[in-house]
N, C-alpha and C positions, 0 to 999 in steps of 0.2 A: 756535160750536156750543154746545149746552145742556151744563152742566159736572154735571149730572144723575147720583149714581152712580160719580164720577170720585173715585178715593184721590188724600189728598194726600200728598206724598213728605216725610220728616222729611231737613231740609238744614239745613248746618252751614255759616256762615258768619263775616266777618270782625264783620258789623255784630251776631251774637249774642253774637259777645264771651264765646264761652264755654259760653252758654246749653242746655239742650239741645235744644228746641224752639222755631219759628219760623215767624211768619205764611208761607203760600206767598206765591209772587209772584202780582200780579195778572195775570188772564187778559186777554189784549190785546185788543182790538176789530175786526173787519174787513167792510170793507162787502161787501154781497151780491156772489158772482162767476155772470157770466151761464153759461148751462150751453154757449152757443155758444161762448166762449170757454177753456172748460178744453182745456189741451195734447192732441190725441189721436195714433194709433202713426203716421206719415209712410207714406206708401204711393207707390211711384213706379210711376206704369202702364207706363214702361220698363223696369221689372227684369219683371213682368209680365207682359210680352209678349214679353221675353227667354227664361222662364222657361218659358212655354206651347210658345214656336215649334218646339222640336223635335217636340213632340208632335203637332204642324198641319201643318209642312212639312216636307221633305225639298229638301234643294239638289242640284242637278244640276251640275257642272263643265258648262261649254259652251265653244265658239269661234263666236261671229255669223258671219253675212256683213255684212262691212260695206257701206255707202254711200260711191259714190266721183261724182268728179263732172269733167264736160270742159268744154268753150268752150259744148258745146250740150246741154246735161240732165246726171242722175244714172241712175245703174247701182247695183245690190245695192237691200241689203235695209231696210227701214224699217219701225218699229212706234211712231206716234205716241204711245202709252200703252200703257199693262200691258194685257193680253189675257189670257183664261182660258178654257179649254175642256179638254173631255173628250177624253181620249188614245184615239186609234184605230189601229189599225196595219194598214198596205199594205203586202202583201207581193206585189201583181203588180195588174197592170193589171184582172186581173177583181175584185181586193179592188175595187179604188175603184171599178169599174161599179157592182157591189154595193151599195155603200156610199152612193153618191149616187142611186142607181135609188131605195134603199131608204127616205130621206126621213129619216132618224135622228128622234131625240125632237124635237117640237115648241119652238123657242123656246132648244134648245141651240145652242155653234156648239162648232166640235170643233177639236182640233190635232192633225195627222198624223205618225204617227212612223213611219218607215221607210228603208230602207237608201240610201244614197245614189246609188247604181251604178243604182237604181229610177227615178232624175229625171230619165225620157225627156221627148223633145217627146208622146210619146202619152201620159202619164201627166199630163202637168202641162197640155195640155189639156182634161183631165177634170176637174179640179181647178174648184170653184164657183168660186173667186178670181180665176182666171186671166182672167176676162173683164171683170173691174175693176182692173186693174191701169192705168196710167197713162201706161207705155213708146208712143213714136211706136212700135217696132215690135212693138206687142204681138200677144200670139194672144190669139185669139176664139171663147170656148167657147160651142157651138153646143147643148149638151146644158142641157136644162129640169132646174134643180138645186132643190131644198125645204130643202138642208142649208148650212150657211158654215162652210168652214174657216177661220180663223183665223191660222193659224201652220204651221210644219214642223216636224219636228225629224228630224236625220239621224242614225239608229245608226250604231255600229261594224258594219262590214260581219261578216258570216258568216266565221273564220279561213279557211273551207273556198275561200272566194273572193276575200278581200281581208285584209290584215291590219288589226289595227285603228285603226290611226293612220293608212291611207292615203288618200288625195287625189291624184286624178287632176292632172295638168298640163295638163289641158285645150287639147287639140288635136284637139277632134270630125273626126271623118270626113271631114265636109262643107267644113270649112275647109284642110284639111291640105294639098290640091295647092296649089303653089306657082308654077301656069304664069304667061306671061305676065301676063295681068290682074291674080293674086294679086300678083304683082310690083310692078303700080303698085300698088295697094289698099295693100300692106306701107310703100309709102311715103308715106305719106297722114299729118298728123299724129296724128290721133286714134285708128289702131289702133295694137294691142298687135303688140311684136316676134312674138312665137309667137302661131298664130292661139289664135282664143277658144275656149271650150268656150260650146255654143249661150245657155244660161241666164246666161253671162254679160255679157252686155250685156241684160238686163230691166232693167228696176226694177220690182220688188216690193214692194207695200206691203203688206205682211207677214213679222217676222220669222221666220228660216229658221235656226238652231241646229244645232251639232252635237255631239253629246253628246262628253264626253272619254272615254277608256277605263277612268277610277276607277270611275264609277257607271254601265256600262251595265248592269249587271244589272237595279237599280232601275228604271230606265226600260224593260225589257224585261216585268220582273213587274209594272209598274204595266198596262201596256199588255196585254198576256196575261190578269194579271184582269178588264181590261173585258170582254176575250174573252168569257172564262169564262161572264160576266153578260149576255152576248149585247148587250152597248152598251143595253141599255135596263132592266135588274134594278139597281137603285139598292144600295146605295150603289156608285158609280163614282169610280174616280180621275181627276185633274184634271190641269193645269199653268196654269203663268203663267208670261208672256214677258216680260221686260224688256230690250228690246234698241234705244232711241231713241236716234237721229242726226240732229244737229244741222243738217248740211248740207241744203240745199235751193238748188232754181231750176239753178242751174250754177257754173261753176270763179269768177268774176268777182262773182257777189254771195256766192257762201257766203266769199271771200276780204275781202270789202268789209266783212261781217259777222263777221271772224273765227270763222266757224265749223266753218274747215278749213288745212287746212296740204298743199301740193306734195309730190305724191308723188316721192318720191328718195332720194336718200342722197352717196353718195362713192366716187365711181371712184377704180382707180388702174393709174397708168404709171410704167413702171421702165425704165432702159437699164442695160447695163456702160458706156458711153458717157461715162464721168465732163466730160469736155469737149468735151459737147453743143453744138455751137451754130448759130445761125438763117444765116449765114453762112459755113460753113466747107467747104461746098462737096460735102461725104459724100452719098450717095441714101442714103433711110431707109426701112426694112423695118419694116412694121408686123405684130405676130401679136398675134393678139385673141381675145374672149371674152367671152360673159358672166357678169353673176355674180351674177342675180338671175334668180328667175322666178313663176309662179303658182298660184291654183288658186283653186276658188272661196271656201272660207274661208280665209284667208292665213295662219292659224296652222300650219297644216297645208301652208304649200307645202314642195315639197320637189326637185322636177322633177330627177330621175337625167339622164334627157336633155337636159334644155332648158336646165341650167345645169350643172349638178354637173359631170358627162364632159368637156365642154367647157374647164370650167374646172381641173378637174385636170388636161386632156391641155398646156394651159398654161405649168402649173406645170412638168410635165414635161419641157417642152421647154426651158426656160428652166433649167431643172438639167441636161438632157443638153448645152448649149450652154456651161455654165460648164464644164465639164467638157473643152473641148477643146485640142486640144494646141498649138495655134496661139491665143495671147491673144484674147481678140474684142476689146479695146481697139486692135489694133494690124490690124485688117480694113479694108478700104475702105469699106464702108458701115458705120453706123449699124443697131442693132437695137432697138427701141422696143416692149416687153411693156405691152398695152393692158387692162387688166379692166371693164370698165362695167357699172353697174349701174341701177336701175331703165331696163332694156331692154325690159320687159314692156310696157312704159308710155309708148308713142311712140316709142322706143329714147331717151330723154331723155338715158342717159350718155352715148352715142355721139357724138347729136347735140350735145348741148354741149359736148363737148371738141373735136369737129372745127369746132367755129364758131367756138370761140377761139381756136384753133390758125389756122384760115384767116384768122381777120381778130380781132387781138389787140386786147382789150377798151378800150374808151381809158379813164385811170383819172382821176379826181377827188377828189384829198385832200382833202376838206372836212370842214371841222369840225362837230362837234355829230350826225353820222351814227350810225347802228351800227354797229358792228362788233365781234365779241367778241374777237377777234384779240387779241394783243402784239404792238406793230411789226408790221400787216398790208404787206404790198408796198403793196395799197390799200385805199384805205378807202371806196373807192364804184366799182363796186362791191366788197362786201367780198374781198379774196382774199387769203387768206396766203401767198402765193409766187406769182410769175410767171414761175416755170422753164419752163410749157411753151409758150413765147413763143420758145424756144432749138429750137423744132421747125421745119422750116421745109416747112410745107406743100406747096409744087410741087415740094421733095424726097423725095418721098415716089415711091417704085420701086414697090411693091407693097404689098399687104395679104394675110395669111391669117390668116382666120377657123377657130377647130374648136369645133364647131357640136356636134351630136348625135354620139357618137364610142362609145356604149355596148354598141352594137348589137342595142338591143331594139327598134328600127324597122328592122333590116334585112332584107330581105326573102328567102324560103328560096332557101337554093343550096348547093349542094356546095363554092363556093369561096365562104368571109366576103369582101363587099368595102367600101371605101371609096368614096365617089362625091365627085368636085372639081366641086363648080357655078360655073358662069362668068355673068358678065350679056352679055357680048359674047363666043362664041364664036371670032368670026373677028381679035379683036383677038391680034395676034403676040405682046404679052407673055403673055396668058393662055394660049397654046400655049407658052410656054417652062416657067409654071408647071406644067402638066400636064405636061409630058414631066419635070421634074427631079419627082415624085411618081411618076409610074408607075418612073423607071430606081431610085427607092430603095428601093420596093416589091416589086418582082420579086423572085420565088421565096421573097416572105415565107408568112408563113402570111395574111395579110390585101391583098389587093392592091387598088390604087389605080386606079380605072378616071374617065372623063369621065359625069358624069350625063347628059350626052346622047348616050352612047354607039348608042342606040337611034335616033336619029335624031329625039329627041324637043327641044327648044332651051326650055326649061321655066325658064330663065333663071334669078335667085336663091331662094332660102328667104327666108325672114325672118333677118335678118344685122346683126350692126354693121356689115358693109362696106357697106353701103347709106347709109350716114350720109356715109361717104368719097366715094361714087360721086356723090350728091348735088350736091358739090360740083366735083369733077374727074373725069368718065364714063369719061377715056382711062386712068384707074391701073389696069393689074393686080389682079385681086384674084382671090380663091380662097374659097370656102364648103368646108369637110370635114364631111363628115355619113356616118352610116350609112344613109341611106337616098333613096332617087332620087328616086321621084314622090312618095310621100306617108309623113309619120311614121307609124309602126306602133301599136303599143304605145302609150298613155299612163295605163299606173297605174305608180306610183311602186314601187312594192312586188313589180312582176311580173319585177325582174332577177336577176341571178344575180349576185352578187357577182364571185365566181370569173371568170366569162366577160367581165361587165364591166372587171375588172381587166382582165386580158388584153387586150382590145378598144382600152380606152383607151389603156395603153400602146402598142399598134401604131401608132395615129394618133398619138401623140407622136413616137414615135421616125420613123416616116417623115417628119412634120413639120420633127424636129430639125435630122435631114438634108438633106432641100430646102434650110431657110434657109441651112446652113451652108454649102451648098454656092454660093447664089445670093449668100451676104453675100462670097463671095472670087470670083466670076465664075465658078465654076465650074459643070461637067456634071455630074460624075459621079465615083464613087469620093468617098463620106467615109468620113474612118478609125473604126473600130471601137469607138475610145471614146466618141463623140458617140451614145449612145444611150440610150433612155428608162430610167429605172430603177421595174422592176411594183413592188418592196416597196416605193416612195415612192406610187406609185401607186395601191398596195390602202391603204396606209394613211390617207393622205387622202380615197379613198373611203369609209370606215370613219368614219373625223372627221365627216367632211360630213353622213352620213348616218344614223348610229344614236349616234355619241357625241363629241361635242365636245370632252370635258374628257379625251380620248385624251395621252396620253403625247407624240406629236409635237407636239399645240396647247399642251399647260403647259411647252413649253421656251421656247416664246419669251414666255409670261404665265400668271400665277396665274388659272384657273379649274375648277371645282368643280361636279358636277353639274348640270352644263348637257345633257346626252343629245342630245337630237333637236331640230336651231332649223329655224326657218322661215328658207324663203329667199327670201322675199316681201320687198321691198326699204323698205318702211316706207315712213315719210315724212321730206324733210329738216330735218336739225336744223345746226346752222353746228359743222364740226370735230370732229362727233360720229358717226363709223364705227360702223358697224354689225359685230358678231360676226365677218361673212365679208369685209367691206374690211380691218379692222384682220390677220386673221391674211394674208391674200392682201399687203396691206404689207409684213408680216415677215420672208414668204418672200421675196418678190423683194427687198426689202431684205439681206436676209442672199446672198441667189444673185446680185446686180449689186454686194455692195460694192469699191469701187475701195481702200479704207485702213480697217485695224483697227484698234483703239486698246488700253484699258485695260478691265478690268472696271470693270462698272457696276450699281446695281440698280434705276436706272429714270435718264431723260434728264435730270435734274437733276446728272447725275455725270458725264455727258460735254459736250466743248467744244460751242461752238455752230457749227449744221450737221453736228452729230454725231447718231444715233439709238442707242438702248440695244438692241441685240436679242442675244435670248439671254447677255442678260448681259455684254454687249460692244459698246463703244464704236464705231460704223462711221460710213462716210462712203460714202453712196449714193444716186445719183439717183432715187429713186422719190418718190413724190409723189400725194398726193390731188387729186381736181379733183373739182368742182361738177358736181352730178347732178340737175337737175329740171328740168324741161319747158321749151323756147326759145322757147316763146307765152306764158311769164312770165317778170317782173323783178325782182329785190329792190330797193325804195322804201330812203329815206334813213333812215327811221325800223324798219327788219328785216322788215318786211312785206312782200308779195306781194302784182302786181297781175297782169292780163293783160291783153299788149301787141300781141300779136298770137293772134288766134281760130284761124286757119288752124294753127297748129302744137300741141306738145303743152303740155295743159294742165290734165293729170292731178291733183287733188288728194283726198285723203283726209280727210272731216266726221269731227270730233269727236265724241263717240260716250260715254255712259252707262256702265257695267258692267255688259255684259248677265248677264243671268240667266235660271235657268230651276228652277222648283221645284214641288215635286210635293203636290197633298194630296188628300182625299178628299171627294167633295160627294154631298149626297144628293139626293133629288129636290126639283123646284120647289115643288110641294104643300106638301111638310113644312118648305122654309125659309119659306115665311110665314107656315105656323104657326110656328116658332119665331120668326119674326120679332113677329107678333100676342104671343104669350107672353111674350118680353123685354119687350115695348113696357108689357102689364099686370101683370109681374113688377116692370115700373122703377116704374108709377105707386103700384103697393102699397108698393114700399120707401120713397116720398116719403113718402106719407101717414101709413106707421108713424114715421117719424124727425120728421116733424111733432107727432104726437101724442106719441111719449115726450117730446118737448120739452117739451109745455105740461104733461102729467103731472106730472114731475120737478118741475119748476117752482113748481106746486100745491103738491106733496105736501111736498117740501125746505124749501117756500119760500124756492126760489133764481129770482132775477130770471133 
């Protein structure tokens, strides 16, 4: 730089020696610096666009419908890429006549928000999309449309009519009898234990969303201002779907592709039986249940009837039976508490524990396999215990099943009743089972009648005992349900706490009694202590269903705001219990143990073949079993193949985070002029940065 003008500093140093003035230093030299290279302020277009986003969009909590897939296609919901359209709202079959009569704005395509109790067959034929969809059995919309929907999205229902978290269990109308042919069809591999809700079995290429209950306002007012603006007054609010699933084709290549994982989880069976065995000559009483169920987005299942009743009447029973005055260790039979889960899904629990039970797995320790196990019994395939190999299948005396026990599908009458479905009527054990139900019943407040009472022979519901029958038609078996011809009720949300307590308990305690009375030969007359207890019963209904982290679930484990879980049974992971196997272990664990030990505060502190529950060391036969589809096999390397088509082979596509967020767009006109304007806004800003370059350059005389 020119030293033009520049004071020199008087400096004192060693080489003045004293002096009091001194040449300055010389001014050092420095070659030209280019103007493109001076340092300037770092700008990251991620904080940027961090920093904008809330002002752009708005996030919506969601739950998808997922993409699921069998031996022969996919089911649910699919969005190959983000999607964007303008929010519209159906509030009844004449909105979307409306609405598609009306031809919306040229060139847009829109996403429909509306309540979900709305997703008739006559609504979702109206629908432009529904006639591109892909399903072998799709519907075919006959209606000349000008408009594309896009996407769905499901509100919280209206409080006045649904609560907001609820999700039907999907058991349409049209499915629910359960007469003969329903009978075979239920035993077919590819449907679901309870029948389907109609939309569920599409596949939809388009994502379908359901908003959570944080932000339904937002999505209410975004939609109501389109209203306002009559869907065609710009600026309009928007959405974007982000909801891609990986899976495609079927169960067999999206497995081949790792692009999905077996739907299941992990049953469980429990005896007092401590000296169970495959030989020992005892008949064995089975009482069962499920303990998974559906709905069409799975975060939301929750099914009162279809699992939950059922499965606490279970419990019940199995606490009014520890309870009796007579040891049940020292009984002639054998009592075997069955819980299965993913049922929904071919009844895969069922099925697989009675296949290994009927014909025990043959095992192959080889080396170099999977298995996450310590000391697996096998190691191919993998299994941590082979206790229930100590079952002996053609000892098996009978089965019951409590099925729907809630009595929100029971149908109106002056006396509540219970209905015993049989698959074979004229068979003499299942006349022994009816009669030891109706003599425990009598003169209760709930009595136990034959669903064919009517003369109607409407043979099983959809059952785990069907899994049993499969293999051996001549067992005994019994369905308990509240309801005869067809389930009633399927919203989750439409029961009564109070009455379902109630309810449930009665079919336990009648249940109790049968068995107890059937596990010592007997008729008639059990004593008074073998009976269900309702405050175990309302309070596990309560767990189940509105709050998890209830005071009975944190005795036997630490958890914390857990509220309301899906009872959608996931998909399998090896040893890794889902929320409702793990506490359903506990119970029967703690209600069958045969020896109590030492305090503990987790299974690292008790002997081996000891479990930690509530804090105490036990010794009980209960046990998890493998839960996923018997038309798949676990490969040597932990993977999943299908081996057989015919059976079930239910798997769950890996799946994105879906999303769903909201902003505002204005009309097409004015984004290409803003598009035009950026475009001539960018090339001015070149040309100015070009020229102060060579200015600067000039003027500085800097290279």
């Amino acid at each position: 730089m020119s030293m033009r003008g520049r004071k020199t500093r008087v400096v004192q140093s060693r080489e003045c020696d004293g002096a009091v003035y001194c040449r300055p230093p010389p001014v050092p030299s420095f070659p030209p610096i280019p103007i493109s290279s001076l340092p300037l302020p770092e700008v990251n277009a991620q904080d940027i666009a961090t920093t904008l986003y809330p002002y752009i969009y708005k996030d919506l909590s969601t739950w998808p419908c997922v993409r699921l897939l069998n031996a022969t296609g996919t089911i649910g919901c699919q969005s190959l890429s983000s999607a964007t359209g303008i929010l519209y709202t159906v509030q009844s079959q004449t909105d979307l006549d409306s609405f598609v009569s009306s031809g919306g704005i040229s060139g847009e395509k829109y996403a429909v928000i509306m309540y979900y109790g709305l997703m008739t067959r006559c609504v979702y034929n109206g629908f432009p999309y529904a006639s591109r969809h892909t399903s072998s059995d799709q519907i075919k919309s006959t209606t000349p449309t000008t408009v594309e929907i896009l996407g769905t999205i499901s509100a919280p229902s209206n409080p006045r009519r649904r609560s907001a978290a609820s999700s039907p269990s999907l058991t349409p109308p049209r499915a629910r009898s359960h007469g003969r042919r329903a009978h075979r069809r239920t035993l077919h591999a590819q449907t679901a234990s309870s029948a389907w809700h109609w939309l569920d079995l599409r596949q939809l290429q388009f994502p379908y969303l359901r908003v959570e209950p944080d932000r339904p306002a937002l999505a209410r007012y975004a939609a109501n201002s389109n209203t306002n603006q009559s869907y065609t007054n710009y600026p309009l609010n928007a959405v974007e779907f982000n909801a891609f699933m990986f899976g495609a084709v079927d169960t067999a290549t999206c497995l081949r592709r790792g692009w999905c994982s077996p739907v299941g989880g992990l049953s469980v069976y429990s005896t007092p039986s401590a000296s169970l065995a495959h030989g020992d000559g005892k008949p064995v009483i089975i009482v069962s249940a499920a303990m998974d169920s559906r709905s069409f987005f799975h975060d939301l299942t929750l099914g009162i009837e279809n699992d939950v009743s059922g499965m606490i009447a279970l419990i019940a029973v199995a606490d009014a039976l520890s309870k009796s005055p007579v040891a049940l260790t020292t009984f002639p039979k054998h009592i075997i508490y069955t819980l299965f889960t993913a049922e929904a899904w071919g009844h895969a629990g069922s099925q697989r524990f009675v296949s290994d039970v009927y014909q025990n797995p043959t095992c192959a320790n080889t080396t170099g396999n999977y298995c996450p196990y310590t000391a697996p019994a096998c190691s191919y395939p993998c299994l941590r215990d082979l206790d229930f190999t100590r079952i002996n299948f053609d000892a098996i005396e009978s089965v019951w099943e409590l099925n729907s026990v809630a009595q929100s599908s029971a149908p109106s009458s002056p006396q509540p009743s219970f209905f015993a479905h049989f698959d074979d009527t004229t068979l003499p054990g299942n006349n022994r089972l009816l009669q030891l139900l109706v003599n425990v019943s009598g003169g209760q407040q709930y009595a136990i009648q034959a669903a064919a009472a009517d003369g109607v022979d409407r043979k099983l519901p959809p059952s785990t005992v069907q899994a049993f029958l499969q293999k051996k038609r001549s067992i005994p078996a019994v369905v308990i349900s509240d309801f005869q011809k067809q389930l009633g009720n399927d919203l989750d949300d439409a029961f009564d706490p109070t009455a379902a307590t109630a309810a449930i308990c009665a079919a336990a305690n009648a249940t109790a009694r049968a068995v107890w009375l059937q596990a010592q030969g007997l008729t008639s007359v059990s004593p008074v202590s073998v009976g269900a207890n309702c405050t175990l019963v309302g309070m596990l209904l309560g767990c189940l269903t509105t709050n998890y982290s209830c005071p009975y679930v944190t005795q036997f484990y630490n958890i914390s705001n857990a509220g309301r879980i899906t009872h959608y049974t996931s998909v399998y992971s090896y040893g890794n219990p889902g929320l409702i196997p793990l506490l359903m272990f506990n119970i029967l664990g703690n209600l069958t143990a045969s020896h109590r030990g030492g305090k503990c505060a987790n299974i690292r502190d008790c002997d081996p073949g000891e479990h930690c529950i509530t804090q105490q060391c036990v010794t009980t036969l209960t046990r998890y079993h493998d839960a996923y589809g018997t038309g798949l096999q676990m490969n040597l390397d932990g993977t999943f193949s299908v081996v057989d088509p015919t059976k079930g082979t239910w798997a769950e596509s890996v799946w994105d985070q879906s999303g769903l967020r909201v902003f505002v767009v204005i009309a097409r006109n004015f984004q290409i002029v803003e598009l035009v304007v950026g475009i001539v806004w960018t090339a001015l800003s070149v040309g100015l940065v070009i020229y102060a370059q060579r200015f600067l350059g000039k003027t500085l005389k800097v290279a």
